[in-house]
TORLOLUM-908695 format. One record per residue (C-alpha): residue number from 0; residue in one letter; x, y, z. Coordinates in steps of 0.001 Angstrom, whole numbers, plus 500000, padded with zeros to 6 digits. Example, Ala and Ser with C-alpha at 12.3 -4.5 7.8 and 13.67 -1.06 7.14 Angstrom:
GUVEX    k  r      c1      c2      c3
GUVEX    0  A  512300  495500  507800
GUVEX    1  S  513670  498940  507140
This chain:
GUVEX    k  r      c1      c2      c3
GUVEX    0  X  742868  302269  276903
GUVEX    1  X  744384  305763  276054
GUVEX    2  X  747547  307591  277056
GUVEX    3  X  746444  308939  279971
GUVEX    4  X  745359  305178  281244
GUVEX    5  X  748877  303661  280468
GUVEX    6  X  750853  306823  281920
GUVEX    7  X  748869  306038  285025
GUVEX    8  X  749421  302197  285161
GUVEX    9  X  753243  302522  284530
GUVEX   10  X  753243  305581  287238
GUVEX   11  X  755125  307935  284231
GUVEX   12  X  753684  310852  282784
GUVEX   13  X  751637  311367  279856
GUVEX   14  X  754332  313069  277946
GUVEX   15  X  756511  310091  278179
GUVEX   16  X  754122  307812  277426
GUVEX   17  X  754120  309673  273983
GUVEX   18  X  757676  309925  273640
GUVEX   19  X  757801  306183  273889
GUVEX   20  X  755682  305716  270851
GUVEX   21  X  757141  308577  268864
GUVEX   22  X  760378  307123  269716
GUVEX   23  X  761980  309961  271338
GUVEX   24  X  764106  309790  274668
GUVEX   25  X  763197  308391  277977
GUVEX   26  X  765074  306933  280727
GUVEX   27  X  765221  303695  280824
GUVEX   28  X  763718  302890  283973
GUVEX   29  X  760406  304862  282700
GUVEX   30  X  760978  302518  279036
GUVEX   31  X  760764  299410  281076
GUVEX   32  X  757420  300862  282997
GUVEX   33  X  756019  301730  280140
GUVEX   34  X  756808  298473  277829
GUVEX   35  X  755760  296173  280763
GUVEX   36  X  751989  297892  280907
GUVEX   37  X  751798  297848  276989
GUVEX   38  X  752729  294492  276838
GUVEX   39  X  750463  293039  279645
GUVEX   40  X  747377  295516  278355
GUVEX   41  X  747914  294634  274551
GUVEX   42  X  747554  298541  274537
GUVEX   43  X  748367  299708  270568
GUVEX   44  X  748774  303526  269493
GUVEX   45  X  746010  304482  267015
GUVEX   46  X  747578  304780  263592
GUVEX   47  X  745576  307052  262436
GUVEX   48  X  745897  309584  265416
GUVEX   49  X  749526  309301  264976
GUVEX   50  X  749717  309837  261493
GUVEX   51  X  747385  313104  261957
GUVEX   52  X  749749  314114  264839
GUVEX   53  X  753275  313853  263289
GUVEX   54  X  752460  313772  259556
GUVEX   55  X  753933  310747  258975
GUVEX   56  X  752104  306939  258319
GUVEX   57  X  755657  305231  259055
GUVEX   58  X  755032  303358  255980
GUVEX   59  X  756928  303161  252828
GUVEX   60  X  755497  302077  249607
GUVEX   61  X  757283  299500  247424
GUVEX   62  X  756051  299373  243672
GUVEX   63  X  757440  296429  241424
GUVEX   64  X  756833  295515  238486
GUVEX   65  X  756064  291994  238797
GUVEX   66  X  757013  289250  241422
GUVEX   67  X  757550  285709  240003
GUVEX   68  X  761352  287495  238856
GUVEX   69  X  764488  285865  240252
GUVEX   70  X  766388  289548  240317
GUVEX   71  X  763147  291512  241416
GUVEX   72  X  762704  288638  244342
GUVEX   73  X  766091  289386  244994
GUVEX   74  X  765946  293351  245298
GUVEX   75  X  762240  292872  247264
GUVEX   76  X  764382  290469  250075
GUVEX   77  X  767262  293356  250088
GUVEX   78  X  764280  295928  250971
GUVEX   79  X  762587  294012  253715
GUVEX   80  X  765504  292808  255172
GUVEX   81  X  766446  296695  256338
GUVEX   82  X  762968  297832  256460
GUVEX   83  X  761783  294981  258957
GUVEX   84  X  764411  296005  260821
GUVEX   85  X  763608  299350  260587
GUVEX   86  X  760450  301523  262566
GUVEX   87  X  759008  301496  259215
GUVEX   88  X  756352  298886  257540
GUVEX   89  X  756208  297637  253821
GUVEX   90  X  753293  298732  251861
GUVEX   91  X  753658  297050  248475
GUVEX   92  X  752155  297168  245098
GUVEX   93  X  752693  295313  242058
GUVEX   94  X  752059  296632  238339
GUVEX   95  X  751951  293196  236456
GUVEX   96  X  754298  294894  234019
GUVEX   97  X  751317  297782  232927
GUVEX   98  X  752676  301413  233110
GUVEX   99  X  749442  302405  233897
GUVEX  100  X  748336  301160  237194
GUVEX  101  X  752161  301987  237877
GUVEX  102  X  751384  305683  237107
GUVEX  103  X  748187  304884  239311
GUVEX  104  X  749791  303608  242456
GUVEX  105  X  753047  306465  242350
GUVEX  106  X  750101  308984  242021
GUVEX  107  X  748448  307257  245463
GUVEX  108  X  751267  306902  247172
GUVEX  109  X  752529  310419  246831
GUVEX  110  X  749165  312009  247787
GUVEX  111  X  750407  310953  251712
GUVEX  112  X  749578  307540  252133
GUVEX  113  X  753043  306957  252632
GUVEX  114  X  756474  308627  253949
GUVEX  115  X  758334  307741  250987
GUVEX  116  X  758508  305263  247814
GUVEX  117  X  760704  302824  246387
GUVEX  118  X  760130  301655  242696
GUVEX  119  X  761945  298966  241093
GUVEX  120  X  761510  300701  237687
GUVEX  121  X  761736  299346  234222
GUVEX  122  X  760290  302032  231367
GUVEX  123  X  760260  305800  232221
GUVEX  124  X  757885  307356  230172
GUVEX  125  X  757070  311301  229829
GUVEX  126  X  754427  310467  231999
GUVEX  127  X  756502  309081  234494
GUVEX  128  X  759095  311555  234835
GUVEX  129  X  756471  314419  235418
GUVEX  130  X  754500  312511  238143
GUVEX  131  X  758181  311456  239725
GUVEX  132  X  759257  315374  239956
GUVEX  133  X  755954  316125  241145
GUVEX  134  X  755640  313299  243386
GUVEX  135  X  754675  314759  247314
GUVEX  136  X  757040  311907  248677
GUVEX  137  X  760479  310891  247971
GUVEX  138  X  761213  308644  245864
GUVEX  139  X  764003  306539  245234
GUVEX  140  X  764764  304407  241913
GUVEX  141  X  766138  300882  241862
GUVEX  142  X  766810  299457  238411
GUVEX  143  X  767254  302768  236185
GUVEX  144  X  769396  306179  236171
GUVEX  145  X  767604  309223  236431
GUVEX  146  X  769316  312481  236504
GUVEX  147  X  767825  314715  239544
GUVEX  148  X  766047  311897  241961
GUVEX  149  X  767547  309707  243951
GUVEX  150  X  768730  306198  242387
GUVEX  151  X  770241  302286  242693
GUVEX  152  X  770977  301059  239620
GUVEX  153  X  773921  298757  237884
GUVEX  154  X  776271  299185  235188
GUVEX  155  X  774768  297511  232402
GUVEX  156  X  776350  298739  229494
GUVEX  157  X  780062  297867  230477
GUVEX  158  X  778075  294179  232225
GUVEX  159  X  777009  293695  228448
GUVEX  160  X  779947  294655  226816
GUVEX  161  X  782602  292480  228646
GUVEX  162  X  779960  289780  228634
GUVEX  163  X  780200  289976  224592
GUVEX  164  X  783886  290021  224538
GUVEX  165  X  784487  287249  226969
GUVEX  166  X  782040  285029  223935
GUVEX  167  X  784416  286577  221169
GUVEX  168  X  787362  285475  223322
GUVEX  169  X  786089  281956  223003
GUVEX  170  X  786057  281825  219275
GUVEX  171  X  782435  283100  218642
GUVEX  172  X  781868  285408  216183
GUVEX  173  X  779138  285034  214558
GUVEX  174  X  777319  286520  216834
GUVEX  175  X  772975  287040  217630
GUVEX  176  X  771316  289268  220627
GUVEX  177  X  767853  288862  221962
GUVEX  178  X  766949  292511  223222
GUVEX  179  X  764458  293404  226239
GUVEX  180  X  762013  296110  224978
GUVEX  181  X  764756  299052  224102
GUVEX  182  X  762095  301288  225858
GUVEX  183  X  763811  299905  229512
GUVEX  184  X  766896  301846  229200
GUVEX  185  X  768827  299655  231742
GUVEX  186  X  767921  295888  230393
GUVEX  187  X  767132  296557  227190
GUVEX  188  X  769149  300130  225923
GUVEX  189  X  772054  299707  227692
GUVEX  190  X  772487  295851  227563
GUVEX  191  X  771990  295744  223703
GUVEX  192  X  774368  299241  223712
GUVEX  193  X  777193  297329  225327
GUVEX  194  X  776617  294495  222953
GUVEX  195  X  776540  296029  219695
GUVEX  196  X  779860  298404  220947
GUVEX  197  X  782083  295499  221987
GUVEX  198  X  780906  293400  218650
GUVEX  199  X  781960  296128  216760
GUVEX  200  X  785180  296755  218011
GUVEX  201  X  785809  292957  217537
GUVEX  202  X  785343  293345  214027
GUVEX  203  X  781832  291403  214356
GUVEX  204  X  780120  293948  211817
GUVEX  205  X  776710  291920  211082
GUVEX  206  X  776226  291709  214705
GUVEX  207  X  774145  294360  215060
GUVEX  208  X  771622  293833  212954
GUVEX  209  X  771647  290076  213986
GUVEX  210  X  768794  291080  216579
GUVEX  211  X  765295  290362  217395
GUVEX  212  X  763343  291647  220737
GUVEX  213  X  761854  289185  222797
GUVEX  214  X  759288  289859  226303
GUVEX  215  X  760637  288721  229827
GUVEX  216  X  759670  285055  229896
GUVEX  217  X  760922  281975  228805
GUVEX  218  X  758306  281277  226232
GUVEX  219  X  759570  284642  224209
GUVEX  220  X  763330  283326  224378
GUVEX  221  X  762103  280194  223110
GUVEX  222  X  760095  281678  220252
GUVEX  223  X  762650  284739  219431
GUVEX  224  X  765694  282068  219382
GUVEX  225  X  764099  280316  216526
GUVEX  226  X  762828  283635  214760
GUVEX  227  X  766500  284629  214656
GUVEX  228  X  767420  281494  213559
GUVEX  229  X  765784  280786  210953
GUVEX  230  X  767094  284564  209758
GUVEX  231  X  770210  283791  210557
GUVEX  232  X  770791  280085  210508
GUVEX  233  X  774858  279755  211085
GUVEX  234  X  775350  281792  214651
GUVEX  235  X  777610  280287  216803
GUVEX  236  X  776575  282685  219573
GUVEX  237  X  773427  284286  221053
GUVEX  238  X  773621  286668  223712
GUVEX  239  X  770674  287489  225786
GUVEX  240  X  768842  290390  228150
GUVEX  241  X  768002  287938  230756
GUVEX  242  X  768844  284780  232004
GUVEX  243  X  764978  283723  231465
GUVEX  244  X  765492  285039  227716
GUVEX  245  X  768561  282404  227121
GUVEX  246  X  766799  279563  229133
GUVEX  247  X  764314  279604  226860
GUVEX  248  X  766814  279816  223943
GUVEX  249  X  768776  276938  225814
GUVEX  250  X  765137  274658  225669
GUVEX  251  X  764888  275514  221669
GUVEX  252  X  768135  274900  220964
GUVEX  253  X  767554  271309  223050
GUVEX  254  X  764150  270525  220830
GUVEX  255  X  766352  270818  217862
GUVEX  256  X  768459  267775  218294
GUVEX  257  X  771928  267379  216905
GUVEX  258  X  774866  269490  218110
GUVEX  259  X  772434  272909  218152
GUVEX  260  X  773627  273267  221968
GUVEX  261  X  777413  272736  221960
GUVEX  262  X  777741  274675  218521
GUVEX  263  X  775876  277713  219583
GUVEX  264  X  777131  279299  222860
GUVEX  265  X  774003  281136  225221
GUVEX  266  X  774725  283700  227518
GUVEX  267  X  772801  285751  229578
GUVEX  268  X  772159  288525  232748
GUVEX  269  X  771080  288220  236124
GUVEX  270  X  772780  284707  237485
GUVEX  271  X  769698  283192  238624
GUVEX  272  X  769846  279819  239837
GUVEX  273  X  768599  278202  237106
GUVEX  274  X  771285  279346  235016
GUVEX  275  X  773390  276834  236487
GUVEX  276  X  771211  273795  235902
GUVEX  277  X  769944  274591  232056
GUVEX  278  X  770832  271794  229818
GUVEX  279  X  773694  274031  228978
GUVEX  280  X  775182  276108  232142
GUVEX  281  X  774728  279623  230712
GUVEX  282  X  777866  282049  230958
GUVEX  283  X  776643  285227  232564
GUVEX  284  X  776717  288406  234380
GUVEX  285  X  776104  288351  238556
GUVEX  286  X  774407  292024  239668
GUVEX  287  X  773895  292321  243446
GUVEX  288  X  770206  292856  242914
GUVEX  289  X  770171  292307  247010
GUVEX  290  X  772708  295256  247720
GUVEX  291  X  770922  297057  245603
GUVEX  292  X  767392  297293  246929
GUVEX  293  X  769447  297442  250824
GUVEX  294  X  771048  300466  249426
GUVEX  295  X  767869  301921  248106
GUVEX  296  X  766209  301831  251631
GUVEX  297  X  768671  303638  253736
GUVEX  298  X  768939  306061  250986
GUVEX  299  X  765411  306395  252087
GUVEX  300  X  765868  306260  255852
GUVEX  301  X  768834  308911  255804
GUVEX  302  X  766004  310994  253783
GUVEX  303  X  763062  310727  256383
GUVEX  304  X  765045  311108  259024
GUVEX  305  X  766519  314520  257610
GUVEX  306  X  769733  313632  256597
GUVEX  307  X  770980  314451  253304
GUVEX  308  X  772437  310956  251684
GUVEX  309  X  775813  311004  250439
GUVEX  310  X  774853  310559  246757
GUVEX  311  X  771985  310911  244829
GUVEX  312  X  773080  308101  242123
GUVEX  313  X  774435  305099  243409
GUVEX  314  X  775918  302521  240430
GUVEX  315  X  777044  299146  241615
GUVEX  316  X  779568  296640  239402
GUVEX  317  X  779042  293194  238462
GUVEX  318  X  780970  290246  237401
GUVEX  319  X  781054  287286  234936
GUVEX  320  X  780015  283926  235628
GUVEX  321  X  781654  281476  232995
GUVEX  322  X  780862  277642  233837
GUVEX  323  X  783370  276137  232331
């Protein structure tokens, strides 16, 4: 079947045939003629001949960093739910954390095999920003600021910091952080930033320095909680990048017996679900990681389809989640 054969069947012209699949307008009487012949005929455009016609692939590549992540599952969902919706389909790659292949697949993606991408980005490197402002596609950023492309991202400094006070406010002050790699300006910076600056100000001057840096599993918030520990044996508070930091904290603080988990408050980011059923509820900080990876794609629609979007940097709030 071609064109020519279904403009024939559904007694319409060739030419609207073609604006049926290229979405432009048609009456509605000739839509129906048309849709009834495709569907009965099975009849499917050729990709490939439409993507040399128009320029475009209708596809939009999604690059993340990893999957099995409560927030990144959460910002994935937000995508599909406006892209399947949407003209568009999902091409998607993940990096397994490695800079590299993430380098790799933004290089692929902007050589045309898509219209645009979204990354869900976590460390910008030299590299990244010169393949980003050279990139042959737009992109748009979910996760991290960066001055000059388009970008989602929360306010995790100020999330951090009134995090940190609301633990002073509860009679905590001696005070420990486990960092994310300081290399991811959002998590790690800007979350450890907000700590140290509201600490501070609270007149919690060792706090600072009362740091170690774990990785983004469980199994380094277990082994970081008891590294700072035993450095720093008489906190009554440890603050933490990600919820899956302090749930690991929470499980070391459980192996140790005693009153380890009602003298030493956790918190943590992200409000994942199993925040609320650790052996200790963990107080922390609710980001619409959903909103933000919606937002992100019809930043990108209003960009394909040639309209300029109302901002360039988009940063969304957050609030605390105290159990108690």
């Amino acid at each position: 079947m071609n064109i020519g054969e279904i403009a024939k069947l559904a007694g319409v012209s060739s030419a609207a045939v073609s604006r049926y699949f290229n979405h432009g307008y048609i009456s509605e009487e000739k839509k129906e003629a048309i849709r009834k012949v495709v569907e009965e005929t099975g009849y499917r455009p050729s990709l490939q001949a439409q993507t040399l016609r128009t320029k475009k692939t209708r596809m939009i590549g999604v690059i993340v960093p990893k999957i099995a992540s409560a927030s990144i599952g959460k910002v994935v969902e937000g995508i599909l739910s406006v892209l399947n919706n949407s003209e568009y389909q999902t091409l998607m790659a993940v990096t397994q954390n490695n800079p590299e292949k993430e380098l790799e697949y933004l290089e692929t993606f902007s050589d045309r095999q898509v219209d645009g991408v979204i990354l869900v980005a976590t460390v910008l490197t030299k590299k990244h920003k010169k393949v980003l402002k050279q990139s042959g596609v737009p992109v748009v950023l979910v996760g991290q600021q960066f001055p000059g492309l388009y970008c989602v991202y929360h306010d995790d400094y100020h999330a951090s910091y009134e995090l940190t006070s609301a633990v002073i406010g509860k009679g905590r002050r001696r005070l420990g952080y486990i960092s994310a790699i300081l290399e991811d300006r959002a998590v790690g910076e800007e979350r450890y930033r907000g700590f140290c600056d509201a600490a501070r100000e609270a007149g919690c001057e060792n706090a600072a320095e009362q740091y170690v840096i774990s990785d983004f599993t469980m199994e380094g918030g277990y082994r970081k909680a008891g590294q700072l520990l035993k450095a720093y044996p008489d906190l009554d508070g440890i603050l933490c990048a990600t919820d899956t930091i302090a749930l690991g904290t929470v499980r070391y603080l459980k192996e140790q017996g005693g009153n380890a988990l009602s003298r030493i408050l956790v918190a943590g980011h992200g409000d994942s679900d199993m925040s609320r059923i650790a052996a200790a509820p963990l107080m922390t900080v609710h980001y619409s990681y959903k909103k933000s990876g919606e937002l992100a794609v019809q930043m990108m629609l209003d960009i394909l389809e040639g309209e300029d979007p109302a901002v360039r940097e988009m940063k969304l709030g957050f609030s605390l989640v105290d159990p108690e």
